[in-house]
C-alpha positions as CSV (number, residue, x, y, z in Angstrom):
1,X,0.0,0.0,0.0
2,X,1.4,3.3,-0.8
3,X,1.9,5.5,2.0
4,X,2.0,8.6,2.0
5,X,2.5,12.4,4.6
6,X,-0.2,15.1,5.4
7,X,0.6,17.9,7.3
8,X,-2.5,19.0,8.8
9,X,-3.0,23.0,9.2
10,X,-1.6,24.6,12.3
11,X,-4.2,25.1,14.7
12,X,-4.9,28.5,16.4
13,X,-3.4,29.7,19.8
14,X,-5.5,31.0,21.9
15,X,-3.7,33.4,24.2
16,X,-4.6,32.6,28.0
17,X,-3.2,33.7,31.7
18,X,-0.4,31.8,32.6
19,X,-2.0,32.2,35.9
20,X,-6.0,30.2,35.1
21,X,-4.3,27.9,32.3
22,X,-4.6,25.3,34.5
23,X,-8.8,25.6,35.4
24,X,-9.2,26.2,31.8
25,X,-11.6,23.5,30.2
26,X,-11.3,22.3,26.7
27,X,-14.0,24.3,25.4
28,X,-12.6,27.4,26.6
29,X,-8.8,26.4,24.5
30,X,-10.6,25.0,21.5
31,X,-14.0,26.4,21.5
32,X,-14.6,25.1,17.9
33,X,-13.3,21.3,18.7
34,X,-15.1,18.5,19.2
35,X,-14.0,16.5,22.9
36,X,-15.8,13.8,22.0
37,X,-13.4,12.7,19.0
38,X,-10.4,15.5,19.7
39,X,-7.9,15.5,22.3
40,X,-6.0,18.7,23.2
41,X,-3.0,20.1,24.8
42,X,-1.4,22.9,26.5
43,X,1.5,23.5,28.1
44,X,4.6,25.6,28.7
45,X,7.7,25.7,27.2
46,X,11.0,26.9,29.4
47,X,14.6,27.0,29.4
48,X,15.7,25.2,32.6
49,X,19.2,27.2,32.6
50,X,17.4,30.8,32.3
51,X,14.7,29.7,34.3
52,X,12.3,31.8,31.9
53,X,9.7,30.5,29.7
54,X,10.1,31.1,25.9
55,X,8.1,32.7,23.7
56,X,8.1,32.5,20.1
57,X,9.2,28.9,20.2
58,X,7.3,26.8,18.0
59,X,5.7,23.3,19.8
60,X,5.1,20.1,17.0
61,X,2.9,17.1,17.7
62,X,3.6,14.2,15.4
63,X,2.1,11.1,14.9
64,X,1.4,8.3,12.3
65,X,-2.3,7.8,11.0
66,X,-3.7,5.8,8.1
67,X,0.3,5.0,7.2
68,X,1.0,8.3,6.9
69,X,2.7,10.8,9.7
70,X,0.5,13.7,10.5
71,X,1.9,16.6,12.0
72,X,0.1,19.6,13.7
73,X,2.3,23.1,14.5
74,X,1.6,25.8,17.4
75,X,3.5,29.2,18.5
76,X,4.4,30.1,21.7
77,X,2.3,33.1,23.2
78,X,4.5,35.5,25.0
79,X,3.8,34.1,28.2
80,X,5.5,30.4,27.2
81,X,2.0,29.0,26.6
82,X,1.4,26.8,23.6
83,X,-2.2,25.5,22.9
84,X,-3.0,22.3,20.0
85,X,-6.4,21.9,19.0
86,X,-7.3,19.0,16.7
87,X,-5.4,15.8,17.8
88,X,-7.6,12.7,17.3
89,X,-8.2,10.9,20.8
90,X,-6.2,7.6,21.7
91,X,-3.4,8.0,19.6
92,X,0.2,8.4,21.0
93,X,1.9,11.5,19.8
94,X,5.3,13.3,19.9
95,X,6.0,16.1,21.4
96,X,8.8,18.7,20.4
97,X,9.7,22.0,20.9
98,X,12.5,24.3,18.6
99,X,13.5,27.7,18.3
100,X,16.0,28.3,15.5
101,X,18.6,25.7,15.6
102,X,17.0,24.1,19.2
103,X,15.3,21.7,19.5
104,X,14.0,20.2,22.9
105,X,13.6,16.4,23.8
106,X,11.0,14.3,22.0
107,X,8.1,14.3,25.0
108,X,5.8,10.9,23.9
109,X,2.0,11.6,24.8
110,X,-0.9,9.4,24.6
111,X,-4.0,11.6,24.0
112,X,-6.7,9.3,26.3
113,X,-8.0,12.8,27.8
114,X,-9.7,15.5,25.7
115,X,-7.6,18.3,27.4
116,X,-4.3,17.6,29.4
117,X,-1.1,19.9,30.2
118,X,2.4,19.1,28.9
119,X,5.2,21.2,29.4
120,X,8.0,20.9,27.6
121,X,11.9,22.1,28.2
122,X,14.0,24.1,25.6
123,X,17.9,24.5,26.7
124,X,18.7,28.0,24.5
125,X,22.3,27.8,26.5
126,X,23.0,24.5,26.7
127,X,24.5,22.7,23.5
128,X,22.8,21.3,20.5
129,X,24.3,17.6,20.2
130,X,21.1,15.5,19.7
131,X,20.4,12.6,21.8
132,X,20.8,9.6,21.2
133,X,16.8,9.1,21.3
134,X,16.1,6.0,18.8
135,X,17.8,3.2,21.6
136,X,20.7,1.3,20.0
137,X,22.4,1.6,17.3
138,X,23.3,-1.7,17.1
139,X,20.2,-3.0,17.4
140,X,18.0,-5.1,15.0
141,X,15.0,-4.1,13.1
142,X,13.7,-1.5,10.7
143,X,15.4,1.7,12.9
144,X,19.1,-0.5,12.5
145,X,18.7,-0.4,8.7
146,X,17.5,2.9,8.2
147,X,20.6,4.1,10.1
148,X,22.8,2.1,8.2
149,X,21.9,2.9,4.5
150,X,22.9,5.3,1.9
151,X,19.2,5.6,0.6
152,X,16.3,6.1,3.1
153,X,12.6,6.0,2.3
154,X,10.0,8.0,3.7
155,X,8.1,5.4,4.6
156,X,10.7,4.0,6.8
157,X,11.1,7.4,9.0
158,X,7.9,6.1,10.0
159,X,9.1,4.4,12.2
160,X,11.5,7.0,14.0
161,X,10.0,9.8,16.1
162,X,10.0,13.2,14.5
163,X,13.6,15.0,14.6
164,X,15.1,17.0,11.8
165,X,17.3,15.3,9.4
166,X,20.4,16.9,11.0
167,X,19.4,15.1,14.0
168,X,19.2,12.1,11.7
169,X,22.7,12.5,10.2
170,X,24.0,12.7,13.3
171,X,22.8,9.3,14.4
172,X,23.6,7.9,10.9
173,X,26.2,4.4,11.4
174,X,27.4,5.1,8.1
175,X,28.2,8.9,7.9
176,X,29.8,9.8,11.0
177,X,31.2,13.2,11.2
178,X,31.9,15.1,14.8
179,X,30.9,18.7,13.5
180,X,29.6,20.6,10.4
181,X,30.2,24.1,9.0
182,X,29.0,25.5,5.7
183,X,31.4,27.1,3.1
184,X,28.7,28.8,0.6
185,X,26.6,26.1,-1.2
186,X,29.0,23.4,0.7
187,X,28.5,21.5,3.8
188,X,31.6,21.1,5.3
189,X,31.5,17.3,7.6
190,X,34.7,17.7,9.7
191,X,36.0,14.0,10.7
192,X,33.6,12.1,8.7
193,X,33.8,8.1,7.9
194,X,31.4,6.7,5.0
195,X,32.1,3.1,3.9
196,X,32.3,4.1,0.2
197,X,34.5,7.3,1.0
198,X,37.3,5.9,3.7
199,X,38.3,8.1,6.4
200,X,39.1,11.9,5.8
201,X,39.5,15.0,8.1
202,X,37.2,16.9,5.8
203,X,34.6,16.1,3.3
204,X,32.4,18.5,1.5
205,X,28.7,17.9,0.6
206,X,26.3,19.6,-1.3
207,X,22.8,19.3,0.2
208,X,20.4,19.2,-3.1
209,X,16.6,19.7,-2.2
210,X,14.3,18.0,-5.1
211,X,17.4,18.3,-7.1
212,X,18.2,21.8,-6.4
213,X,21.1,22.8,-5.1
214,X,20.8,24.6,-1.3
215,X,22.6,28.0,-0.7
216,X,22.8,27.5,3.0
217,X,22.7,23.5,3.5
218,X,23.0,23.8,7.3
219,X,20.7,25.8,8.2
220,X,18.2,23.2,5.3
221,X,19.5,20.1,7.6
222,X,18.6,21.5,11.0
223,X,15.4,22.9,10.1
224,X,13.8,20.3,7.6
225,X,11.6,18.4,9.7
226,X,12.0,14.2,8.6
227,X,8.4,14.5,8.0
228,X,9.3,15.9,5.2
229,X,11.2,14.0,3.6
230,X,10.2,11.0,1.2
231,X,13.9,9.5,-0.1
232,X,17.4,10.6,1.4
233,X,20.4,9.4,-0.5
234,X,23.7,9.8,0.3
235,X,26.4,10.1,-2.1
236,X,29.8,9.3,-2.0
237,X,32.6,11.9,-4.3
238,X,32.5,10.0,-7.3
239,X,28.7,9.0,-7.4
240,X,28.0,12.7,-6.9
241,X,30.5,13.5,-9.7
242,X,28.7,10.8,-12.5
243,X,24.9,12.5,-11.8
244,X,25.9,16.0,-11.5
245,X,29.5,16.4,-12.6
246,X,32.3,18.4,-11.0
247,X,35.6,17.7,-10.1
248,X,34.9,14.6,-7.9
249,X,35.9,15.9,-4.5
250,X,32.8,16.8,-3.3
251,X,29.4,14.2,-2.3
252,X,25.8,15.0,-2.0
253,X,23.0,14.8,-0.2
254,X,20.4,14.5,-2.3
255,X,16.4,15.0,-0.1
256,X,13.7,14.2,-2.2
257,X,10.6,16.2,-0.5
258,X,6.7,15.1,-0.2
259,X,6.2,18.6,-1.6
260,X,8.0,18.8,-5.2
């Protein structure tokens, strides 16, 4: 069966007291919803370091439905208050909050209540290495291969919680690099290892989105959600060079999108 992603319209956010958002009811969040067939929730989001909430931060709830992930998107009132309106009931969700380049811990949530309070925690001092959220590495199953392959399907990310695909690089068994930089339309991998490459100090990479080449591939990586996505491929200096030419020194990462 093909499969296939929807990203759902981001639901309104209704600005409330930071002070009553707990004796709020689930009419009074999502007056429009149904709570006999839609869960909600609210919630705050803060950085533990400051010891401030955040607003402006943007909170995602992701979930697969009907093989396909759906995906639903709120802002961040300027008290730190994030309200979504429209989740179906009974379905475990993920929760995630980013600002920029941050992006907080995956937060799983299983929407049995029509209306229940999450908060979430967004480090904006602490650094950005992701964590190693997907359990082994080593370990068998669909999440092994999909970390250990030069193409990736979308219908495999399926089966990963919601991160974006620098967080997915970074967890990759067969492109290991310990940081990245960009140097114009090139993403620079410093210390990388690919098993068709060897072992280099540097290796450049153009990012090409739906064949197109990206003029700043970091920032593309860190903020294209793997929702996104529906094929990844990963090519090594001289695979890059026979599809798109050049002088061979430089790979690709080539992201094929749901929206072409």
């Amino acid at each position: 069966m093909q499969k296939w992603f929807a990203r759902l319209a981001a639901p309104i956010v209704f600005p409330v007291l930071a002070s009553t958002a707990a004796a709020q009811s689930f009419a009074d969040f999502c007056p429009s919803g149904d709570p006999d067939t839609e869960a909600a929730v609210v919630g705050y989001v803060t950085d533990p370091e400051a010891g401030t909430v955040i607003p402006g931060a943007t909170v995602a709830a992701s979930w697969v439905q009907d093989e396909a992930r759906q995906r639903l998107e709120a802002q961040v009132n300027i008290e730190g208050l994030y309200t979504l309106c429209g989740l179906p009931k009974d379905v475990e969700v993920t929760l995630r909050a980013s600002l920029a380049d941050r992006r907080g811990e995956a937060v799983p949530y299983a929407t049995a209540a029509p209306l229940a309070q999450a908060d979430l925690v967004l480090s904006l001092t602490g650094g950005s290495e992701v964590r190693q959220e997907i359990g082994s590495l080593s370990a068998g199953g669909s999440r092994a291969r999909i970390l250990g392959s030069e193409v990736i399907r979308g219908e495999d990310l399926l089966d990963l919680p919601e991160m974006s695909v620098y967080d997915l690089l970074r967890q990759h068994q067969l492109l290991k690099f310990d940081r990245v930089s960009g140097v114009g339309e090139v993403v620079m991998l410093q210390s990388v290892t690919l098993t068709s490459w060897g072992s280099s100090r540097f290796q450049g990479l153009e990012v090409r989105v739906n064949e197109r080449r990206e003029a700043d591939g970091v920032n593309t990586l860190r903020e294209m959600s793997i929702d996104d996505v529906s094929r990844i491929e990963i090519l090594s200096r001289t695979e890059a060079s026979a599809r798109y030419g050049g002088d061979g020194y430089v790979g690709a990462l080539v992201i094929t999108t749901h929206r072409r």
